[in-house]
N, C-alpha and C positions, 0 to 999 in steps of 0.2 A: 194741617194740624200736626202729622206725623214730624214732618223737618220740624217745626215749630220745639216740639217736644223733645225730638234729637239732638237741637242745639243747645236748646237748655241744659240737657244731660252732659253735651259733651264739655259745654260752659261750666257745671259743676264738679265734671271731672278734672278740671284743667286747674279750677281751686283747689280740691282736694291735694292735686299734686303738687301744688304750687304750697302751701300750706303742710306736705308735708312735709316736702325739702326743706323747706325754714325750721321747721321743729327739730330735722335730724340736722342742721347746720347749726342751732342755739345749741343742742345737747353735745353733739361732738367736739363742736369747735366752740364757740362764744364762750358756753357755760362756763367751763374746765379751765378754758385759757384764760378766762378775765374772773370768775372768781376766784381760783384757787391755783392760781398757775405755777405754783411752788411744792404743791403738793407732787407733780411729777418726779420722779427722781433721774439721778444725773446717771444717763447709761452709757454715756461716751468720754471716750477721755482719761483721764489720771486724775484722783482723790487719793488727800494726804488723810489717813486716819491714825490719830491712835491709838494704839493698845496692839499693833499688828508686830510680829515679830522677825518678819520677812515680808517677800516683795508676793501679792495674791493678785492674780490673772483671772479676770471674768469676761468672758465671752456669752451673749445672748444671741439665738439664734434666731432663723427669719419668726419661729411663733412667738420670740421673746423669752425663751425660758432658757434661763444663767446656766452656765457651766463652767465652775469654783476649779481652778487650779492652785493648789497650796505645797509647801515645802513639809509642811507639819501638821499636824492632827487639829493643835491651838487654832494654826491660820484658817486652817479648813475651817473648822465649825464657825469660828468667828466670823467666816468669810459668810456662810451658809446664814446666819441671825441678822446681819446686817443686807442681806440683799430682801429676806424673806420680810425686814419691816419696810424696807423700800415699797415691796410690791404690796402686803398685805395687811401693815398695821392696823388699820380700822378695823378687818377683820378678827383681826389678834384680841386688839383692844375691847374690842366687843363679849368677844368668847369669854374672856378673861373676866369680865365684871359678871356676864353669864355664870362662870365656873364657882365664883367669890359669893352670888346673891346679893350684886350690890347694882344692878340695876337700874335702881331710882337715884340713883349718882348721876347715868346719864339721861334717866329718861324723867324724871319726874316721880312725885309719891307717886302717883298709878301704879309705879311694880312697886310697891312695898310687899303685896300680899304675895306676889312673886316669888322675892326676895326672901323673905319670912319661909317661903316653902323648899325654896333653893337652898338656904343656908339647914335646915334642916335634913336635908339629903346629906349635908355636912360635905360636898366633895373635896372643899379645903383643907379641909380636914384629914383626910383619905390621904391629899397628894403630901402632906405634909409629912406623914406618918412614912411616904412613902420612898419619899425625899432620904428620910435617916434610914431607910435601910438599901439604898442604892448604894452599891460598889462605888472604889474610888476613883474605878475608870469612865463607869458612866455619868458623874456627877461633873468630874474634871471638863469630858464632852460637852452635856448639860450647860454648866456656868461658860465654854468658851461660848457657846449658841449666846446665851442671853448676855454676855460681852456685847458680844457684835452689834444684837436688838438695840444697845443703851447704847455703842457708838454711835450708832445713827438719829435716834430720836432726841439724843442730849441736845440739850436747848432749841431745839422747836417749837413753834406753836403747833397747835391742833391744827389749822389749815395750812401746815407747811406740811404736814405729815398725810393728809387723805381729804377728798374734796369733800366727805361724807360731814365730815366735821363743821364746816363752814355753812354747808347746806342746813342741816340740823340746829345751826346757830351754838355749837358748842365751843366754850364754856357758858357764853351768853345768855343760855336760855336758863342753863344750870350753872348758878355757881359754885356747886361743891365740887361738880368736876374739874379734874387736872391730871395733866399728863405724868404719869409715874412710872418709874424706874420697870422695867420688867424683870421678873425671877424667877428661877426654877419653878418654884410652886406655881406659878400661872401657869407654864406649858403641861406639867403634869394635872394642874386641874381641868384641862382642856382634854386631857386624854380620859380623864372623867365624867364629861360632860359628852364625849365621843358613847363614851359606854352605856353612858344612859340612851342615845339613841338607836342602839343596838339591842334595848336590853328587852324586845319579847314580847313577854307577855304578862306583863304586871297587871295591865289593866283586866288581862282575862280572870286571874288572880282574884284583883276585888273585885269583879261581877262574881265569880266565883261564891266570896266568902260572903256577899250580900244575899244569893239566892239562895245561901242556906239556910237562912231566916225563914223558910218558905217552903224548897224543896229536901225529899231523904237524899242521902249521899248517893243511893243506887239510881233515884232520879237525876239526880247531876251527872253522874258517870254516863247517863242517855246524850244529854246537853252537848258534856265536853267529856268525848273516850279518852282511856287512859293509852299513854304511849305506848305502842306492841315493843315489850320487851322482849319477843324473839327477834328481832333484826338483824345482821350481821355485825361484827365490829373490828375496830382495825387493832386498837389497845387493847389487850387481856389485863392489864394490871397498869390501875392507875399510882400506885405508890400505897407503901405501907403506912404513912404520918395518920397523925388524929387531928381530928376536931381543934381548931382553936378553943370553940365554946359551947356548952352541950347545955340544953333544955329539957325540962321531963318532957314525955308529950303529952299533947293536951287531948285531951279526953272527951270533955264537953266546955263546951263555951258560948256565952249570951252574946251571940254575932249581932244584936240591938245597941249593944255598950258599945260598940267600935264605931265612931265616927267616919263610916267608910265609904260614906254618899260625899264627907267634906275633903275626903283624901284622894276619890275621883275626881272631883270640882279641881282640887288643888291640879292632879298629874294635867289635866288637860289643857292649863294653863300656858307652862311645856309647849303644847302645840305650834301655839302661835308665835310663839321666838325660835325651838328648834326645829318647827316642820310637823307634820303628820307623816305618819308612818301607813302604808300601807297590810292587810290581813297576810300577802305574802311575804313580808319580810324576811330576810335570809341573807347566810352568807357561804359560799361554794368551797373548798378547802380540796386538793387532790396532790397526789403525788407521784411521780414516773418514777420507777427504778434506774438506775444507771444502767444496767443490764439490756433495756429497751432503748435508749436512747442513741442518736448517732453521735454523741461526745462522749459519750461511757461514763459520763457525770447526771447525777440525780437531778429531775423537774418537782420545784414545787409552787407550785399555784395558789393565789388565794383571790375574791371576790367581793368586797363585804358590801352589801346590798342599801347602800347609804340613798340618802334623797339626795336632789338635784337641787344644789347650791349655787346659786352666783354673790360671792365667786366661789369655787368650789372648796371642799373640803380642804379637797387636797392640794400642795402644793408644788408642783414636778420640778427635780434642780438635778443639774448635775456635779457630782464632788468628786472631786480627783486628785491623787498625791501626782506630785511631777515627778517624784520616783519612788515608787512603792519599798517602802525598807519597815524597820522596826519601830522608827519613830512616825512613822505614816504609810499604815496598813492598809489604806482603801484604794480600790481601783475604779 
């Protein structure tokens, strides 16, 4: 009875494995290469692009991450947009309708109430505002980036650009969706939509202002203590400027009138497109003096305590002038 029951086992270990090689064979290889086998981008070789204004040298290493050699600042960043939609436009694409409140462009009504809660955060808004007051060294940088993005994705389809697209049946399933130009305001609203997953403790906030319906202020201060403002600090003086905009304070107020059980409903919505955030969230910030260091040049650090994205946040690249001068600062 025991062999009986050993072989059995080892008969159903032999499917499992047999079954699951086939699964990581369809995913890796079949899926990609026969649905969407264009969405790859071309890493090897010589591409004639437009809009380039000298000759731009990319090298990928054995992990696959580019390193941009350009003559000038233009080639650099244009160089940097156009690799960065190769590897991660669906991603881009996605942020981007995230940062806008549009959503149900790609997804269907279902995110309208989404949408409707996003475009009220206004981030478009934000980066647009933000846009007219950038320098005209950083705008210049800016628009060579999203050059690059639009050399690359000019007349594509959706599944030439990411296999995500094809999978999802996009435009198919949606027809209002289509592939649009990318602009400055997309990547600054994505630096928007960065902030809001950084941003804390909102939600402690309205439990907050809902439990005051209930509890006195000195009972809430038990709940949630207030920050020990004897701490140490690094800045003595944050700047003399004022207020943009000043409010009386409020005094008393009928925390029943605020619709703040529908404005938690709303934030947690959030969740499930950017991620849950965990009670320790944080980000590290330090700095070495030059004085300590064996370069005699300053360390500064930072950490920002993001969730675990596939594919990740961030994007790792390397940009290089081929000879650091005036017209191409970067090393």
């Amino acid at each position: 009875m025991k062999k009986i029951v050993g072989r059995i086992l080892i008969g159903l270990l032999i499917i499992v494995v047999i079954a699951g090689s086939g699964a990581f064979y369809y995913f890796k290889s079949y899926l990609p290469n026969t649905v969407a086998p264009q969405s790859f981008p071309q890493v090897d070789g010589e591409i004639q692009v437009s809009g380039l204004n000298e000759r731009v040298d990319i090298y990928r290493d054995a992990m696959g991450i580019p390193h941009i050699y350009a003559a000038n600042t233009y080639d650099l960043f244009f160089a940097q947009g156009y690799v960065h939609a190769q590897d991660r436009f669906w991603q881009m694409d996605f942020w981007r309708h995230v940062g806008a409140g549009e959503l149900s462009e790609m997804f269907g009504a279902g995110q309208l109430e989404t949408d409707v809660f996003l475009k009220t955060l206004g981030w478009e808004k934000t980066a647009e505002a933000e846009w007219e007051a950038l320098d005209a060294e950083s705008k210049a940088i800016l628009q060579a980036y999203v050059d690059g993005v639009n050399a690359y994705i000019k007349d594509k389809q959706p599944n030439e650009l990411s296999l995500e697209y094809e999978i999802l049946g996009l435009p198919i399933l949606s027809p209002d969706y289509a592939i649009t130009e990318w602009t400055p305001i997309n990547s600054l609203t994505w630096g928007k939509a960065m902030a809001w997953d950084l941003r804390g403790n909102m939600d402690e906030e309205i439990d907050r202002a809902i439990f005051l319906k209930t509890f006195t202020p000195e009972q809430l201060a038990e709940i949630y203590p207030p920050y020990p403002d004897d701490h140490p600090f690094i800045v003595n003086n944050i700047g003399d400027g004022n207020a943009t905009n000043t409010s009386p304070q409020v005094t008393s107020f009928d925390y029943a009138q605020l619709p703040l059980d529908q404005v938690s409903y709303n934030a947690s919505l959030l969740k499930g497109i950017l991620g849950e955030w965990s009670r320790d969230i944080g980000s590290n910030s330090w700095a070495v003096s030059g004085e300590l260091t064996d370069t005699g040049m300053p360390y500064l650090a930072n950490d920002p305590h993001l969730g675990i994205q596939m594919p990740s946040i961030w994007f790792q690249i390397g940009l290089h002038c081929v000879e650091k001068n005036n017209e191409c600062p970067f090393q």
